[in-house]
C-alpha positions in Angstrom: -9.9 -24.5 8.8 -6.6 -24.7 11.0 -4.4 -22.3 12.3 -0.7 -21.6 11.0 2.2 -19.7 12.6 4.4 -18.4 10.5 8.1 -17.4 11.8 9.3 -14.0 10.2 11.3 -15.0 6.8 9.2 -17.7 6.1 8.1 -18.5 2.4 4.4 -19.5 2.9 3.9 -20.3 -0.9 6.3 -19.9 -3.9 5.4 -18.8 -7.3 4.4 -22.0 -9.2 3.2 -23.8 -6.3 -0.1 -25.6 -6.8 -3.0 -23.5 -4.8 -4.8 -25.7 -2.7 -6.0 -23.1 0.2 -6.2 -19.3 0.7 -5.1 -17.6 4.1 -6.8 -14.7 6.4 -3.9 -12.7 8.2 -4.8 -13.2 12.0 -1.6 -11.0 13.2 1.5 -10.2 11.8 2.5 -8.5 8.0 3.1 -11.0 4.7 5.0 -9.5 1.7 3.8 -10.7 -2.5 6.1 -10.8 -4.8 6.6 -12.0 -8.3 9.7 -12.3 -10.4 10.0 -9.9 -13.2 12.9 -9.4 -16.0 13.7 -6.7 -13.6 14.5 -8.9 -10.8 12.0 -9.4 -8.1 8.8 -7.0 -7.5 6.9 -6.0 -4.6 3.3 -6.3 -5.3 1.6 -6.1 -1.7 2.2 -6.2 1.9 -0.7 -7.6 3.7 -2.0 -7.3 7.8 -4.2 -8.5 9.8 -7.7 -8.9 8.5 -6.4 -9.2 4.9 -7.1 -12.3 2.5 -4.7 -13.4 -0.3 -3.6 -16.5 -2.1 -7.7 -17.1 -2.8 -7.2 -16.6 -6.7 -5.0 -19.1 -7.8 -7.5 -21.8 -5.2 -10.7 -20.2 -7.0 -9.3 -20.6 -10.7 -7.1 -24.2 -9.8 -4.2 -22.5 -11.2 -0.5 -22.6 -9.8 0.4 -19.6 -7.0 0.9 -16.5 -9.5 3.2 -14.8 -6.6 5.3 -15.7 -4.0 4.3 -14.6 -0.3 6.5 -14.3 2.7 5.9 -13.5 6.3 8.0 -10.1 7.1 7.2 -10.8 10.7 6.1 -13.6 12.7 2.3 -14.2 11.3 -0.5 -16.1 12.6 -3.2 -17.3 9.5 -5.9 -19.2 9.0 -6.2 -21.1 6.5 -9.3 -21.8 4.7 -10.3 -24.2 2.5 -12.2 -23.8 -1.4 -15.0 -25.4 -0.2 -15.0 -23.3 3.6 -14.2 -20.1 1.0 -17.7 -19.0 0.6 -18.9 -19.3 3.8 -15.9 -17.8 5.5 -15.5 -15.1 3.4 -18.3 -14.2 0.7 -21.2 -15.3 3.7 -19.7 -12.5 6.6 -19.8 -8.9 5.7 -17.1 -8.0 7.8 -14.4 -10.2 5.9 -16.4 -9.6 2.9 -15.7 -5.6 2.8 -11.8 -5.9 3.7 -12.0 -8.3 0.6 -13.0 -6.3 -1.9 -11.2 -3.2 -0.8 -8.3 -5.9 -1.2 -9.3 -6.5 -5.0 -9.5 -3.1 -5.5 -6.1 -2.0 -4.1 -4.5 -4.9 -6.6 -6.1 -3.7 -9.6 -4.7 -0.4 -8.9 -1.5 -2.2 -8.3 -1.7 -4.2 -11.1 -2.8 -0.9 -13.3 0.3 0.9 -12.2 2.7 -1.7 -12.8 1.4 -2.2 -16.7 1.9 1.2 -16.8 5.2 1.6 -15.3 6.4 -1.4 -17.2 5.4 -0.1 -20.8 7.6 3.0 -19.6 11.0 2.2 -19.9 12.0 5.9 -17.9 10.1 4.0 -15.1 12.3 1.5 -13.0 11.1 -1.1 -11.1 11.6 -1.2 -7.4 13.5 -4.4 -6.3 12.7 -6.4 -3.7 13.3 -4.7 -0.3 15.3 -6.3 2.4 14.5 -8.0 5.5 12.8 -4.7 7.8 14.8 -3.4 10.4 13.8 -3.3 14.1 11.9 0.3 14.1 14.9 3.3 14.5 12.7 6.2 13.4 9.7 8.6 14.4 8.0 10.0 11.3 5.3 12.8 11.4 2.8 14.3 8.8 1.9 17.7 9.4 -0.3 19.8 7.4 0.3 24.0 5.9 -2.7 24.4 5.6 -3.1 27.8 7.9 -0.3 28.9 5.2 -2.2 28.1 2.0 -5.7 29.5 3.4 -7.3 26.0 2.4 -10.7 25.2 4.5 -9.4 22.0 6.3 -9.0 20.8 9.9 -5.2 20.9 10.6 -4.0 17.5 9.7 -0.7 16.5 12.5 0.0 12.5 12.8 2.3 10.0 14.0 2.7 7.3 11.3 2.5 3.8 13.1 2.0 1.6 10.3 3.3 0.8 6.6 2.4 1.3 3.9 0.9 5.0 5.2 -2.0 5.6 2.3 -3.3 8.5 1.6 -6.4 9.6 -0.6 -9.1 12.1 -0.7 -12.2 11.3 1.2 -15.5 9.6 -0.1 -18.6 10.7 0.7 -20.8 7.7 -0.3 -20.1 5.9 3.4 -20.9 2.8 1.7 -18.0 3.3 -0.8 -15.6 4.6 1.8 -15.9 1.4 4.0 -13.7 -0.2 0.5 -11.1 2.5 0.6 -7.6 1.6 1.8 -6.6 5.1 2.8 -5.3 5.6 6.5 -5.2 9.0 6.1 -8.6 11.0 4.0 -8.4 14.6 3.4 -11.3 16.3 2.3 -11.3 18.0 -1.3 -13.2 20.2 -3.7 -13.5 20.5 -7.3 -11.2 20.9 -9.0 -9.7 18.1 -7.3 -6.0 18.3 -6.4 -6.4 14.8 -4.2 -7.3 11.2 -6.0 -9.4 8.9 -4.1 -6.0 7.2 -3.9 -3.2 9.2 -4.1 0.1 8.3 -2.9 1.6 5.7 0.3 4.5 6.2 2.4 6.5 3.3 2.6 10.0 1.9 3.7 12.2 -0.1 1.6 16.0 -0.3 0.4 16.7 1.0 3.6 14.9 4.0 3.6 11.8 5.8 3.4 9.6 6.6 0.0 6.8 8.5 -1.2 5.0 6.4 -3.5 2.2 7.6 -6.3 -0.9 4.8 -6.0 -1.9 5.8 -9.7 -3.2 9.3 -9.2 -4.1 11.8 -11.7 -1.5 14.5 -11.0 0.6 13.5 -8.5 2.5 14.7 -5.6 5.5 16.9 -5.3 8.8 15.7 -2.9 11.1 18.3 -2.3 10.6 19.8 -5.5 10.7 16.2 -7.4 7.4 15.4 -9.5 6.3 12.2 -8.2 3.7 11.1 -11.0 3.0 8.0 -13.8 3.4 10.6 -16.2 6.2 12.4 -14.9 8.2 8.8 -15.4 8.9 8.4 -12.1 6.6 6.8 -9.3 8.3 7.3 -6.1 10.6 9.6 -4.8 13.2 8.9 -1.5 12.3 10.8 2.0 15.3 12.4 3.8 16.1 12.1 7.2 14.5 15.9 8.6 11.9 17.8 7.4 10.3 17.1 3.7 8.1 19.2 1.6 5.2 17.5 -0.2 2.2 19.0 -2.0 -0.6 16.9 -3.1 -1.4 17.6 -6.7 -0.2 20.3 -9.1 2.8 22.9 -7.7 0.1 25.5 -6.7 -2.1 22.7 -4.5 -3.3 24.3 -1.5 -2.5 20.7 -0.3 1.0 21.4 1.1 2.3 19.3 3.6 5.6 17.7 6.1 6.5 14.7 6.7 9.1 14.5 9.6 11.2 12.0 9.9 13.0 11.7 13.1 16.3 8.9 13.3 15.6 7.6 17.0 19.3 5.3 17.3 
């Protein structure tokens, strides 16, 4: 194993390159991308304690993606034969691995769907990230819709911001990839993984994770079925409801320009 640091902008592998090693994410944020017919996609962005470029190592295949620090990045780098014991041998790498699998085959889900859609366009490949300009808050109605839920008021620090319904099998929830769980009950209104708040093209998004019905944004159906899988966040206040128009799961999500 060795240590890499990465300076922000830096290709660490290209699509087509021959995999040799895969890489833990010490510190910093690394973007994957591919190149579509659509121009370039944004598959993932990864943080500390994440794994990725292990599949094309495992399978001796050329890098499938192309990966790119968005920050200055610190990984180790590990090689086929280390793979097992770094990774399959310790639980705690172990767990963030497979809730990694599992957030690409949602990924990878969405995309086939999208793609097989031609309403649905493809998000492009977002530009270099800005130095952080903007405070943005999610706050929750739920004194206005009479729903049984502890008032939900956060400060999002991180990107992508996912949000999901809770599990209750701890043992499951430990593989979930949601920063923010809100608890549910039947019928459900919330998906295990439901939407993400991101920033890209310069501004922020609400963005479905392949959920069954969806999310509302200022009155715009945000939804695989609805055709359209992201929807753009204004500068102010912005009115989201998890799930169908009458969800009980009514929400804001503030955002404050700080420059």
């Amino acid at each position: 194993m060795a240590t890499e640091h990465i300076q922000r902008g830096q290709v660490i592998f290209r699509e087509g390159d021959k995999s040799q090693e895969a890489y833990f994410i010490i510190s910093g944020l690394v973007e994957i991308t591919i190149n579509t017919s659509h121009g370039v996609q944004s598959l993932a962005k990864m943080g500390p304690g994440e794994i990725f470029g292990e599949m094309g190592m495992i399978m001796d295949r050329p890098r499938s993606a192309t990966a790119t620090a968005l920050e200055n990045t610190t990984l180790e780098t590990i090689a086929e034969e280390d793979f097992e014991q770094q990774i399959i041998q310790r639980s705690d790498r172990l767990h963030v691995y497979l809730a990694t699998l599992f957030e690409r085959i949602r990924r990878t889900d969405l995309l086939l769907s999208t793609t097989t859609n031609a309403t649905v366009p493809l998000v492009s490949k977002p530009k270099p990230p800005k130095e952080p300009v903007f405070r943005v808050k999610i706050h929750s109605h739920y004194g206005e819709t009479g729903f049984n839920h502890p008032p939900v008021e956060k400060t999002i620090t991180k990107l992508p911001f996912r949000i999901g319904r809770s599990y209750f099998d701890t043992a499951v929830s430990s593989l979930a990839r949601n920063d923010l769980s809100l608890e549910d009950v039947h019928p459900h209104q919330l998906s295990r993984n439901h939407c993400e708040i991101d920033f890209e093209n310069d501004h922020f998004v609400l963005r479905d994770r392949g959920s069954k019905l969806g999310s509302w944004v200022n009155g715009e159906h945000v939804s695989v079925d609805s055709g359209c899988i992201s929807a753009s966040l204004k500068t102010g206040e912005n009115k989201i409801i998890f799930g169908n128009a009458d969800s009980p799961h009514r929400y804001s999500i503030t955002i404050e320009e700080l420059q």
